[in-house]
C-alpha positions as CSV (number, residue, x, y, z in Angstrom):
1,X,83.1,98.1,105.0
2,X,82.7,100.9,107.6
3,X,82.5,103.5,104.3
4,X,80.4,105.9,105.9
5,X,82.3,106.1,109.2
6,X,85.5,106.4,107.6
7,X,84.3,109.3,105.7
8,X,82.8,111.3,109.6
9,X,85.3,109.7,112.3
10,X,89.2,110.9,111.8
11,X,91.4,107.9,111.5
12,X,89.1,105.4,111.6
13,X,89.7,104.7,107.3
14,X,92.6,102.7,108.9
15,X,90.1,100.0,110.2
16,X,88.2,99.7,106.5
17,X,91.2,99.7,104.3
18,X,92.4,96.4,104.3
19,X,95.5,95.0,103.0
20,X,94.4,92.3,101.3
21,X,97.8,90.5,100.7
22,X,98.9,90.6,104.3
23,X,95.1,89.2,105.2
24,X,94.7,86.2,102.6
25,X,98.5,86.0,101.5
26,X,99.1,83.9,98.3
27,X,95.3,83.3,98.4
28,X,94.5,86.5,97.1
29,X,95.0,87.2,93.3
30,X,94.8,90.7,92.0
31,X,92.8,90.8,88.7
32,X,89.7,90.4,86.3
33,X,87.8,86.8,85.4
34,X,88.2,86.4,81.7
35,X,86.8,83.3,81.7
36,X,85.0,80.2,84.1
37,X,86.3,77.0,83.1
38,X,83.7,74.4,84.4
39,X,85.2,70.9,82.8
40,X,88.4,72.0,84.6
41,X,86.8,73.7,87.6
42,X,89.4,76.6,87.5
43,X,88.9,80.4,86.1
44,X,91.8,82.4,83.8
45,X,92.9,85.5,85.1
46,X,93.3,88.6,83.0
47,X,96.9,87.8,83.3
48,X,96.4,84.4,82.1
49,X,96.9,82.7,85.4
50,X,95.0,79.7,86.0
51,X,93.6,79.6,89.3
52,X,91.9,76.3,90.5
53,X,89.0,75.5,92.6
54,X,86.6,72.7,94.1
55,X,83.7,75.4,94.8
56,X,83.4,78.4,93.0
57,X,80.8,81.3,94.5
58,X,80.4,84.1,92.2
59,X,80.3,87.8,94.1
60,X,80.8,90.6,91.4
61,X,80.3,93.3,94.2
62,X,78.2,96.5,93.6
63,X,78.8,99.7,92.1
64,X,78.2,103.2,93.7
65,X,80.0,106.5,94.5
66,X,82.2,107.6,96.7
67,X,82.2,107.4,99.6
68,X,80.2,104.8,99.5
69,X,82.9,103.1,98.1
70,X,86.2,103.7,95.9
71,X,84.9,104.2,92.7
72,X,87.6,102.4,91.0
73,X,89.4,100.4,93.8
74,X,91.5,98.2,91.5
75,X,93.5,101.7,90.4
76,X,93.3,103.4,93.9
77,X,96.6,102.4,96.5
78,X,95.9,102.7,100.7
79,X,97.2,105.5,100.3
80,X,95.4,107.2,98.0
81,X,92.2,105.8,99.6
82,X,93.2,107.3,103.2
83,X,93.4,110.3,101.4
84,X,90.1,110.3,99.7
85,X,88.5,109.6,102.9
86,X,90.5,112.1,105.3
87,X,89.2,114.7,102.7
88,X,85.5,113.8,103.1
89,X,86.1,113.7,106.8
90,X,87.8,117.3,107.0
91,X,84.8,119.1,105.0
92,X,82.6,117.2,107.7
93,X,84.5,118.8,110.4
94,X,84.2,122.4,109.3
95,X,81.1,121.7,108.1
96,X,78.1,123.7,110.6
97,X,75.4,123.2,108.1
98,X,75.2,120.0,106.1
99,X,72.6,118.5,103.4
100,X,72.7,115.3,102.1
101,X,70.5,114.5,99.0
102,X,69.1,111.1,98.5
103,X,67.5,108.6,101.5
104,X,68.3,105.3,100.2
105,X,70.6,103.4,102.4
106,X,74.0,105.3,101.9
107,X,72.4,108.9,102.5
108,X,70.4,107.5,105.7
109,X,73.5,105.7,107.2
110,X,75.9,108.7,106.0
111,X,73.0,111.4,108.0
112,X,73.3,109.0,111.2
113,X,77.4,109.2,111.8
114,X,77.3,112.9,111.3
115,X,74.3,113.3,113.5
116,X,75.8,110.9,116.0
117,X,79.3,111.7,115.8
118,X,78.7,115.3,116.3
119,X,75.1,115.2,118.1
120,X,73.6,119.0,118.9
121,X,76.9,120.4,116.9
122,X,76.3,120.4,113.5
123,X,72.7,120.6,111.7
124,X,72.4,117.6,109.5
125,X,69.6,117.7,106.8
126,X,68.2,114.7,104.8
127,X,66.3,115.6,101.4
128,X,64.7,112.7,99.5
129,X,61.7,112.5,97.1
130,X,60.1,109.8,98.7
131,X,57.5,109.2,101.4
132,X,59.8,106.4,102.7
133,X,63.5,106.5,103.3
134,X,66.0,103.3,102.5
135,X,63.6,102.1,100.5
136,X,65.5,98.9,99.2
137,X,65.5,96.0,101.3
138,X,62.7,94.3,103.4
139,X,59.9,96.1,104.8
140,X,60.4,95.9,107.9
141,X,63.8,97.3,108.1
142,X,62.3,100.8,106.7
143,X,59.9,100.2,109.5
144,X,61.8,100.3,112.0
145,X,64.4,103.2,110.1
């Protein structure tokens, strides 16, 4: 999603914020899965809309704080999100001295667009209680990291 650039670069939130009905039309349904209907292959909307399929792939998403992520993104407009984001990016901005607590993947890629985006600038410091940062995924990704 571009999450942690959107909250160091100004104006780039445009390019994560995605409109999803403009993108995927009448293809995209706005709602909660009350139920998977296999003998029909369809699922029933929150709303109680029916909506069919031929394949159905199951991705419930993950759950983490902003900005990261919206924290509730089903209650939050464009608007609303832009401004969330703009916020985070204006304390960066006036920010000389900045610590970010936690080295799993959000805090290390959050450290490396403020350290990159405003290289030799602003003092960026990383504070995790671990020998090894990002320490989900494969080995050797936090190799390399």
């Amino acid at each position: 999603m571009g999450a942690m650039r959107a909250a160091v670069e100004p104006g780039f939130v445009i390019k994560t914020l995605i409109p999803y009905n403009k993108t995927f039309g009448d293809n995209f349904k706005r709602g909660m899965v009350t139920s998977i209907n296999p003998a029909s292959n369809s699922v029933t909307l929150d709303n109680g809309e029916t909506v069919p399929f031929t394949h159905l792939y199951i991705a419930t998403g993950s759950k983490g704080p902003f900005p990261g992520k919206l924290t509730n993104p089903m209650s939050v407009s464009m608007e609303e999100g832009k401004s969330l984001y703009n916020g985070i990016v204006e304390q960066v901005e006036k920010a000389d001295n900045i610590v970010l607590v936690g080295g799993g993947p959000v805090g290390v890629e959050l450290a490396g667009e403020i350290a990159t985006d405003y290289a030799g600038k602003k003092k960026v410091t990383l504070v995790h209680p671990h020998e090894k940062i990002a320490e989900i995924g494969r080995a050797s990704c936090r190799e390399r990291v």
